[in-house]
C-alpha positions in Angstrom: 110.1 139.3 87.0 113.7 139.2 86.7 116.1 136.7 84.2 116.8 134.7 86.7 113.5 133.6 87.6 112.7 132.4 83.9 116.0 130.7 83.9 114.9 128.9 87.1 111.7 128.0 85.8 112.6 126.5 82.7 115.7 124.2 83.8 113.0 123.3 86.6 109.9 122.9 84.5 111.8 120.8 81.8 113.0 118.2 84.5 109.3 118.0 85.3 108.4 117.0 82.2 111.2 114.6 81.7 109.8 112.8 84.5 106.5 112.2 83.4 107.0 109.2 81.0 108.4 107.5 84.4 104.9 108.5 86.1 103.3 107.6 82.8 104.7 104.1 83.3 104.4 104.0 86.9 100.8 104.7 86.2 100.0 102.0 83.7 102.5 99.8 83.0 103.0 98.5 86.9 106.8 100.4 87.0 108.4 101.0 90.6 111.0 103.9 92.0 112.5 104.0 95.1 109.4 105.1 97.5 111.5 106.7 99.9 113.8 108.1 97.5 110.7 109.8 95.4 108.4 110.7 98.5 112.0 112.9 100.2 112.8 114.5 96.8 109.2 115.5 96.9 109.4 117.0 100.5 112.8 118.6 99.5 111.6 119.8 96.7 108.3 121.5 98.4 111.2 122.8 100.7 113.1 124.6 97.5 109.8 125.9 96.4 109.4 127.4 99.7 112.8 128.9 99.5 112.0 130.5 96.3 108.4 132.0 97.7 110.6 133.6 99.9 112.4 135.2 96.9 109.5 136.4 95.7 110.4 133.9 92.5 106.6 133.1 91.7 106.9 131.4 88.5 109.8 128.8 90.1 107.4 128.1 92.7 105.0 126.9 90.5 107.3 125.1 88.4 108.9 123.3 91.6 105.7 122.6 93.2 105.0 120.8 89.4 107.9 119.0 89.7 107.3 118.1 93.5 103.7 116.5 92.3 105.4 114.7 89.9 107.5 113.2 92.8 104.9 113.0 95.4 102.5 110.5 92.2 106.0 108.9 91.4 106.0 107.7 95.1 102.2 107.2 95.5 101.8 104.9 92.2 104.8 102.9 93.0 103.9 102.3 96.4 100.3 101.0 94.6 101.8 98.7 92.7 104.1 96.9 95.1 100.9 96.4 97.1 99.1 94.7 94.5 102.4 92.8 93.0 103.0 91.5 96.5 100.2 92.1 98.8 97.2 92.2 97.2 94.8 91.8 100.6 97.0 94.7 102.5 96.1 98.3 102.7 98.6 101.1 101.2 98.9 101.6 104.9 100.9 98.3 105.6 102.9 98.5 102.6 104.3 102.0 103.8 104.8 100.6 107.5 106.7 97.3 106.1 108.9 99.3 103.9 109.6 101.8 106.9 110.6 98.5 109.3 113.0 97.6 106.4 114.4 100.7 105.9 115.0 101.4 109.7 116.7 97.7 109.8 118.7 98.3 106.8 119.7 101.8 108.5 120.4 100.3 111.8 122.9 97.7 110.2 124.8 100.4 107.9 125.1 102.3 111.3 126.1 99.5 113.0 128.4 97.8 110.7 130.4 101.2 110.1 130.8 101.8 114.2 132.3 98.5 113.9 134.9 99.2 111.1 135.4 102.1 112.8 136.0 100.8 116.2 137.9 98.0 114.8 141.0 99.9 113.4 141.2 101.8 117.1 
């Protein structure tokens, strides 16, 4: 075990548990994040843990995966509660769908818009 890895770990493990009053309130008070900005973090942060397995910098890669988890619930409970603010009858299912369809629309006009600027001042 070498410095670096206990630095690692404890920068990474304290932004874990600075996050947990979010999922606290996520959990039980009905708060939303972002669901795709928590469920990517979550993959990209499964990614850096990976990155650090390769290292052989175990005791970050349990510290990321923590804080990964924490994403991943972040994301899960948030996606919960938008279903039963706003459709109470739908599956968690629909809710991720209908946010996808906006997010590809709103993607599609950001694209769109900035080919036009773009073309525009040709």
């Amino acid at each position: 075990m070498n410095w670096q890895d206990l630095a690692l770990t404890s920068f990474i493990f304290l932004a874990g548990v600075l996050l947990i009053p979010q999922l606290l309130d996520t959990m039980n008070r009905g708060a939303v994040v972002n669901f795709f900005s928590a469920s990517l973090t979550s993959v990209l942060l499964f990614c850096i843990s990976s990155i650090f397995a390769s290292l052989g910098l175990w005791i970050s890669v349990i510290a990321q995966s923590f804080v990964a988890v924490v994403w991943l619930f972040l994301a899960f409970f948030s996606l919960r509660n938008v279903r039963d603010a706003q459709f109470p009858d739908k599956t968690l299912f629909f809710v991720v769908k209908d946010f996808f369809g906006v997010w590809v629309l709103g993607s599609a006009f950001l694209v769109s818009n900035g080919a036009r600027r773009l073309l525009r001042r040709s």
